[in-house]
N, C-alpha and C positions, 0 to 999 in steps of 0.2 A: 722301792722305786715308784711306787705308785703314788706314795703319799708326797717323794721328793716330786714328779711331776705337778703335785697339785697345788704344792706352792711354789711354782715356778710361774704355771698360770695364773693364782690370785698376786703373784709379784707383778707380773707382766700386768695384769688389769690396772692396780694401782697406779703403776707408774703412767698407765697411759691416762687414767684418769686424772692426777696430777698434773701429766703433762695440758692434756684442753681446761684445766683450769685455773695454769699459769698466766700470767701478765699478758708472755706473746701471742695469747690464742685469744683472749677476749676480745671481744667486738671491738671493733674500732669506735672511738667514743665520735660523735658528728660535731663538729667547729658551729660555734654560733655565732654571726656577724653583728652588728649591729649597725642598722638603719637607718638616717634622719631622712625625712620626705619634707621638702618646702613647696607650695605649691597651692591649688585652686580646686575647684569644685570637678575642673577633669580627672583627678586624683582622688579628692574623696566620694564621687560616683560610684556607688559596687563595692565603696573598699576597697581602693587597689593595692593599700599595704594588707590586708589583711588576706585578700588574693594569692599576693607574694609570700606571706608565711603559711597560708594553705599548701600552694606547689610545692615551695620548697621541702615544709612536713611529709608529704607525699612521696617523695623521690627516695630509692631506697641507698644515697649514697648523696655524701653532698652536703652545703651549709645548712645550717638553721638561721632563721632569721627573724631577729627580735628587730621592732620596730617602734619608731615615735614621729609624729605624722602633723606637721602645724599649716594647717588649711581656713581658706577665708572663701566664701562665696567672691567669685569676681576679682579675685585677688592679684595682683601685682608681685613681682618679687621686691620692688620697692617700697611697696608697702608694707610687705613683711620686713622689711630692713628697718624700717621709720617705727613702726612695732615694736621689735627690740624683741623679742619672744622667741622666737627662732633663733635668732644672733645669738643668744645667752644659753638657749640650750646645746647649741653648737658649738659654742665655748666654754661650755662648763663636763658637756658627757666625752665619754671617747666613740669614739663612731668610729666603723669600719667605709662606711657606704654613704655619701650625702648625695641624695636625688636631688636636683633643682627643676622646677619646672614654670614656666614664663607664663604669663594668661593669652588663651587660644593663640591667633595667630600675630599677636603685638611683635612677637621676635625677627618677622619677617622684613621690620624699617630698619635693621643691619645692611641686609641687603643694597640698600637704597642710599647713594651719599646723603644724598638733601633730606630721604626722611632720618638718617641717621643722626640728625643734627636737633631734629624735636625733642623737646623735653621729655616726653616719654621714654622715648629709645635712651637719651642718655641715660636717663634714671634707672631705665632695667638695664645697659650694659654694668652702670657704676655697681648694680644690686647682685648681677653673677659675679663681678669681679673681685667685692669686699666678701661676700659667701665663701666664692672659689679660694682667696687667700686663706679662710680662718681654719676651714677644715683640712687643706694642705699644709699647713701650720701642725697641725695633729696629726698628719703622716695619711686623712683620710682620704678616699678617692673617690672623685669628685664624676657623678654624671649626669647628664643635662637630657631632661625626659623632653624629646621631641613632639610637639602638639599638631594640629591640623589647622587649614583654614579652608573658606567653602571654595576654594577652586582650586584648577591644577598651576596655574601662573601664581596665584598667592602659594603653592605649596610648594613650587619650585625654589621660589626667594626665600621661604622660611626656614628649608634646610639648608639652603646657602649658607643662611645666616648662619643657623645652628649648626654650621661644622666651622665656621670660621669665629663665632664667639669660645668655641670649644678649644678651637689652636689658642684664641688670644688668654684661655684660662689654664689651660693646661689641662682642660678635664675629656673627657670622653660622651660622645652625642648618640643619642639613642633613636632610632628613628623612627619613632612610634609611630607617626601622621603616618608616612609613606607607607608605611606597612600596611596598616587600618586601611589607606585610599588602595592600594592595590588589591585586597583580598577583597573588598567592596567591587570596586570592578570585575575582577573574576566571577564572583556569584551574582553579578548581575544586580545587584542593591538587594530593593524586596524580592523575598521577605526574607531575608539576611543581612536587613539593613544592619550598621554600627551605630547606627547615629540615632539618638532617642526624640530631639526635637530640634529646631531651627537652628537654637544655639549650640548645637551638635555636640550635646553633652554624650559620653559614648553610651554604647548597652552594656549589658553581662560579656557574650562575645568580647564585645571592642577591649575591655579590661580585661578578661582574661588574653588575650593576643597583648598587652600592653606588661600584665605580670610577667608571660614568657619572655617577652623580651628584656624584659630587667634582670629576669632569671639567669638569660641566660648570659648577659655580660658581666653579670658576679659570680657566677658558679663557672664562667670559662666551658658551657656545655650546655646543651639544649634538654628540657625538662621530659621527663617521660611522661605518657599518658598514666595517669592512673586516677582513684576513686580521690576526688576533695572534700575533704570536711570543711564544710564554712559555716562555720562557728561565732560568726560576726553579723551585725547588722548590714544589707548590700540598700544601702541610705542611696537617696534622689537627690539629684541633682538641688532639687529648694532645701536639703535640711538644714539646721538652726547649727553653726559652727561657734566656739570660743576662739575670741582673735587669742587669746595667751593659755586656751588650754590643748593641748595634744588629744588627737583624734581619738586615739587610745585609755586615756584617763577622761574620757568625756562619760560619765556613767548614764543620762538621758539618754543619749544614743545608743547607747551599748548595751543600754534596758530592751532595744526594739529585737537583738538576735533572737532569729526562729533557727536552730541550729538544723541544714539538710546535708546531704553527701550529693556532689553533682558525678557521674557516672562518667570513668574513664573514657567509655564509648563515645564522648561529646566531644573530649578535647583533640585528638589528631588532628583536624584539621587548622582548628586554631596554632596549636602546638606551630604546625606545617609553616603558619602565615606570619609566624613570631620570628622566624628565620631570615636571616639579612640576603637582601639581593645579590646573587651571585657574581 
């Protein structure tokens, strides 16, 4: 009886050891998205795709997010159209996610019938509209990274704009600026300023509240505080960009990462500011 007991229980172990190292019990494997960023020097300030694959790595449940990143100092989305470089990687990769982002507050001559008739404004509408088709053409989803301008009457018209170029594309508007301008006003500016000089390139803050928000309309959930590794260079506003090479395969810039871990403890409140007005 004794011995029948004793292989009853090395039975019972095995099976249950068998059982947690069946198919159904292993981890859940995490989805990897993939990312195109279009956009300017607000974008590559801090890294903010690099930002976004930090959070995202961070979260104990959730996408992964590979990224490729075509920025110009001062840049246009017209001009990245007239480029071709962007266009080509957008129709040659498969992307889950295409950011678009407009230079600072140019978006807000939607707004405006008469300025909407300038040749700029036409040129960036025509520039989200050919973007917006190629990667909805690929089944990708399409979201328009909302910027700032230096006052609250330029910030009002620019998300005007940016919700109604959003309906006219089909894509989804992320409200960066407002958010940034509101969490600024809560703390009063300095010395929590967001804004690093005139041309209100953002800080560390202002991009990470900028990755939360990204976060959180592709993950469909708000990012948890926890330790980042930033493993990338967080490059200034002056540094030297390739009009056709991706931020990412830039290896001069990528030379400059000092790899640190920023402390859960820092993000809540950002986290908090990333969160769409109720």
């Amino acid at each position: 009886m004794k011995r029948l007991g004793l292989l009853l229980l090395l039975l019972g172990a095995s099976i249950a050891h068998a059982a947690a190292q069946s198919p159904g019990n292993a981890p859940t494997e995490r989805p990897t998205l993939r990312v195109l960023l279009i956009g300017n020097s607000l974008i590559y300030t801090n890294n903010l795709p690099g930002l976004l694959r930090s959070l995202a790595r961070a979260q104990d449940a959730g996408p992964l997010f590979e990224t490729e990143t075509y920025v110009m100092p001062g840049a246009e989305l017209a001009r990245h159209w007239k480029s071709g470089a962007a266009a080509k990687a957008l129709g040659q990769g498969h992307w889950d996610i295409v950011i678009l982002q407009e230079r600072g507050g140019l978006l807000a001559c939607a707004a405006s019938p008469a300025q909407k008739e300038q040749d700029s404004c036409r040129n960036s509408l025509r520039a989200h509209r050919r973007f917006a088709e190629i990667a909805q053409q690929q089944g990708a989803r399409v979201l328009l990274l909302g910027t700032w301008g230096p006052d609250s009457t330029w910030q009002d018209n620019l998300d005007r704009a940016l919700r109604q170029v959003a309906r006219e594309t089909d894509a989804t508007p992320v409200m960066a600026g407002t958010r940034l301008r509101a969490y600024e006003a809560k703390s009063g500016g300095k010395p929590t300023s967001l804004f690093t000089d005139d041309s209100l390139h953002p800080s560390l803050p202002a991009s990470l509240i900028m990755a939360a928000a990204l976060y959180r309309e592709i993950a469909g959930k708000p990012a948890r505080a926890a330790n980042l590794r930033l493993d990338f260079p967080l490059l200034p506003p002056g540094a030297r960009m390739g009009d056709n090479l991706p931020l990412e395969h830039n290896d001069a810039l990528n030379a400059l990462a000092r790899p640190v871990t920023l402390g859960a403890a820092e993000l809540p409140p950002l986290l908090e500011a990333a969160e769409p007005s109720p």
